[in-house]
C-alpha positions as CSV (number, residue, x, y, z in Angstrom):
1,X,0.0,0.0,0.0
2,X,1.2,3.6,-0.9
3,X,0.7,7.0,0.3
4,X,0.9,10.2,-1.7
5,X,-1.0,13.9,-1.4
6,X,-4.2,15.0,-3.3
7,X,-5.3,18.5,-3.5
8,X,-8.6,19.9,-3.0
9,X,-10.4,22.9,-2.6
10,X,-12.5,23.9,0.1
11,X,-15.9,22.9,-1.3
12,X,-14.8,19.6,-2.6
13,X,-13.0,19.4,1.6
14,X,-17.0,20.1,2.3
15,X,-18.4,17.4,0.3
16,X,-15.4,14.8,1.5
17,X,-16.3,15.4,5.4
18,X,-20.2,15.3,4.4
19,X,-19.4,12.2,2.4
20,X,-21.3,13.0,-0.2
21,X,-18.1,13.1,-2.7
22,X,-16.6,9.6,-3.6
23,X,-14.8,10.3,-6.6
24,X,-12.7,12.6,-8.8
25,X,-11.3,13.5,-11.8
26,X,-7.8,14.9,-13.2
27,X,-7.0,15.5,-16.2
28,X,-4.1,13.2,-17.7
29,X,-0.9,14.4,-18.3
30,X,1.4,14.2,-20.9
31,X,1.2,12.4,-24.5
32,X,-2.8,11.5,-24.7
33,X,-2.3,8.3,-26.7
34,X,0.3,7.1,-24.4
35,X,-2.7,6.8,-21.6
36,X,-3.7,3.4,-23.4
37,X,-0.4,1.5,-23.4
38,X,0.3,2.9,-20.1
39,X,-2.1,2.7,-17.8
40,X,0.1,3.4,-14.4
41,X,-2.2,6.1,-12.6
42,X,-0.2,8.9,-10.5
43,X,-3.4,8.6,-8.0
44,X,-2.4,4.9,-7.4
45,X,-4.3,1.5,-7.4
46,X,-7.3,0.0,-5.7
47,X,-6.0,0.0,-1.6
48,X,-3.4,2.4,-2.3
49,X,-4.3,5.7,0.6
50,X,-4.4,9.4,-0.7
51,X,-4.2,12.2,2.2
52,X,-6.0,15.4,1.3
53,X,-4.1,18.3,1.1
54,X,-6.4,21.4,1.8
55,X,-5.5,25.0,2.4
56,X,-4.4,25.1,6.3
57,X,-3.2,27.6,8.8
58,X,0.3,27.1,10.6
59,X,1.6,28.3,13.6
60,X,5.1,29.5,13.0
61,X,7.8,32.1,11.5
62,X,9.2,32.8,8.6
63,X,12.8,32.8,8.0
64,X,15.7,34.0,5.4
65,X,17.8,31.0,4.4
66,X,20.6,30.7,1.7
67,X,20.0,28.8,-1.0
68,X,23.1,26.9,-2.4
69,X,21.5,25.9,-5.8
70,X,19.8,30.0,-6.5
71,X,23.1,30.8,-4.9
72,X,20.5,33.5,-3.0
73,X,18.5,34.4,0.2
74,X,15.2,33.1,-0.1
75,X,12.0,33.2,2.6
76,X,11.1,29.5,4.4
77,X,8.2,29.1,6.8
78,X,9.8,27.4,10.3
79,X,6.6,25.8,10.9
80,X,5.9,25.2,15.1
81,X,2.5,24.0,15.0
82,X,3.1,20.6,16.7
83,X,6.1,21.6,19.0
84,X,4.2,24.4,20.2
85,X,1.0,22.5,21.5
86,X,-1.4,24.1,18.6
87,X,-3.4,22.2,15.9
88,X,-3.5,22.7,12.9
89,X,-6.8,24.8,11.3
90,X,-8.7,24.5,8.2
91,X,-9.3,27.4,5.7
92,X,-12.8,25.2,5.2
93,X,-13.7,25.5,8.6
94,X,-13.6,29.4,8.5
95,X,-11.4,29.6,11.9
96,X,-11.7,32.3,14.0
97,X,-7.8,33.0,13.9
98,X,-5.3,36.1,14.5
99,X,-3.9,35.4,10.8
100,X,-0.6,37.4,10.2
101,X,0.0,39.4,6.9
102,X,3.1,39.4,5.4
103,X,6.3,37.6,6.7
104,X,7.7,37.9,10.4
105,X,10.0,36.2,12.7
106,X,7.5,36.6,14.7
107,X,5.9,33.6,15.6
108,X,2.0,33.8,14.5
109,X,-0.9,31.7,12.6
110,X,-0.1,32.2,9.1
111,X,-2.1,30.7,6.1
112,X,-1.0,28.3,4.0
113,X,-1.3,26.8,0.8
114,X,-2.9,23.0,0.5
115,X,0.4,22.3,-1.6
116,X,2.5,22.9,1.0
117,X,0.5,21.0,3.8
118,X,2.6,18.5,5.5
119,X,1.2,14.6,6.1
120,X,0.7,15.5,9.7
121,X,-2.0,18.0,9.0
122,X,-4.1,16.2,7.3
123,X,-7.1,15.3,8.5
124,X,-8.9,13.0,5.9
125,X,-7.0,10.0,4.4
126,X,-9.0,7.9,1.5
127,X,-8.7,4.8,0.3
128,X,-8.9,3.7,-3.2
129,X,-11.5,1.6,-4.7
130,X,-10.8,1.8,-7.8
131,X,-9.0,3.8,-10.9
132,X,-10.1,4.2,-14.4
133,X,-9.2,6.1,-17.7
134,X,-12.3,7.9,-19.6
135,X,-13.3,10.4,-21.8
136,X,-14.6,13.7,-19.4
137,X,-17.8,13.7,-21.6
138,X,-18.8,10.3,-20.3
139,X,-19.9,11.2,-17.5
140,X,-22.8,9.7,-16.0
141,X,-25.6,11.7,-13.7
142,X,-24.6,9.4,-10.6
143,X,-20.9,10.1,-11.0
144,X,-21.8,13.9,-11.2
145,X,-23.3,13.1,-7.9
146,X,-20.6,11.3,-7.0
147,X,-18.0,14.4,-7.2
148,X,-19.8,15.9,-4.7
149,X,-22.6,17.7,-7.2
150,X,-25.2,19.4,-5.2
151,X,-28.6,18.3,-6.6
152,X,-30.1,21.6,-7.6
153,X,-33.0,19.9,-9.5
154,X,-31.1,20.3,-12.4
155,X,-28.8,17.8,-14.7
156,X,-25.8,16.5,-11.9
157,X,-24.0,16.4,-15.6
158,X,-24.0,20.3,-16.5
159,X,-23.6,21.3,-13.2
160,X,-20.5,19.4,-13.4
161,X,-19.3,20.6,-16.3
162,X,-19.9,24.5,-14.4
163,X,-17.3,23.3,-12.0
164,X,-14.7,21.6,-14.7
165,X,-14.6,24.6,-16.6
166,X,-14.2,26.6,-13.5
167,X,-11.4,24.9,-12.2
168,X,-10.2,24.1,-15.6
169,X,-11.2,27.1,-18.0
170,X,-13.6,28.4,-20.7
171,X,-13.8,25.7,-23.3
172,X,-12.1,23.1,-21.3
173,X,-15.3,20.4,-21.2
174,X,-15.4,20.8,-24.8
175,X,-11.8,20.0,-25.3
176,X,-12.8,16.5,-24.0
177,X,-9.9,15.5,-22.2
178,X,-8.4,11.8,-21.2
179,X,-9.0,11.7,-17.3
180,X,-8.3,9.7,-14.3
181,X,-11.7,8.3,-12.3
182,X,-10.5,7.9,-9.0
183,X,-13.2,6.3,-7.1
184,X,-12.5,6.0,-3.1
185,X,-14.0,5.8,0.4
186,X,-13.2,7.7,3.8
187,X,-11.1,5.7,6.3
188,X,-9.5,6.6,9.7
189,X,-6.1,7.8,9.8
């Protein structure tokens, strides 16, 4: 069984804690006809665990360090969190927290971004059930649903395309991607 990081945004965090989202999609990457000879999915294989990564707050400072390889001085977040008896806090949840602008040495909650969320943050890990290879267009109404897709009373289908396109850009949906169906459940860490 391996472990890697997923990102997702704040509603999609919503609608994985609600449990109403069991799957998702990303685009492929790279040559598009390679995706049929080579079928090896960056989001793993049925068992494998993904840990979301989700926009966070941090307690800690911010720090000049030298960097050998930019052969310059370049900002780094010390990050105290842990060490310093706090939790970590969710941009989803909407804390109530002091958040610091800028950069300090001054140790403070500062917001984060989900790419730069350490495995000890996260607080939902998912297992995979199973990993396919599609066409975006084929999506079906209950897969809309299962992406998290409000039901509105309109078509799950175009409401999902709203969100592709939103995430993804004007004319995206109609572009028709290759894209990973990652299908999973909610475990405890």
């Amino acid at each position: 069984m391996n472990e890697r990081g997923i990102l997702f945004s704040a509603p999609m965090v919503h609608a994985l804690l609600a449990g109403t989202k069991t799957q998702t999609r990303r685009a492929v990457k790279g040559r598009e006809g390679s995706v049929l000879t080579d079928s090896r999915s960056p989001y793993g294989r049925p068992g494998d665990r993904l840990w979301v990564r989700e926009s966070f707050f941090a307690w800690g400072r911010w720090g000049r360090h030298f960097n050998e390889k930019k052969q310059r001085d370049e900002w780094r977040f010390a990050d105290m969190t842990r060490e310093c008896s706090h939790a970590y806090q969710y941009a989803a949840d909407d804390p109530d927290l002091p958040v610091e602008k800028g950069r300090s040495a001054t140790p403070g909650w500062y917001a984060r971004p989900a790419l730069f969320m350490p495995r000890v943050a996260s607080r939902i890990l998912l297992e995979v059930v199973s990993v396919r290879v599609e066409r975006l267009q084929t999506i079906s109404e209950h897969d809309a649903v299962a992406e998290g897709i409000e039901r509105s009373g309109g078509n799950p289908v175009d409401s999902y395309r709203s969100l592709w396109e939103q995430i993804n850009g004007t004319g995206s949906w109609d572009d028709n991607p290759w894209i990973w169906v990652v299908e999973f459940r909610r475990v405890e860490a």
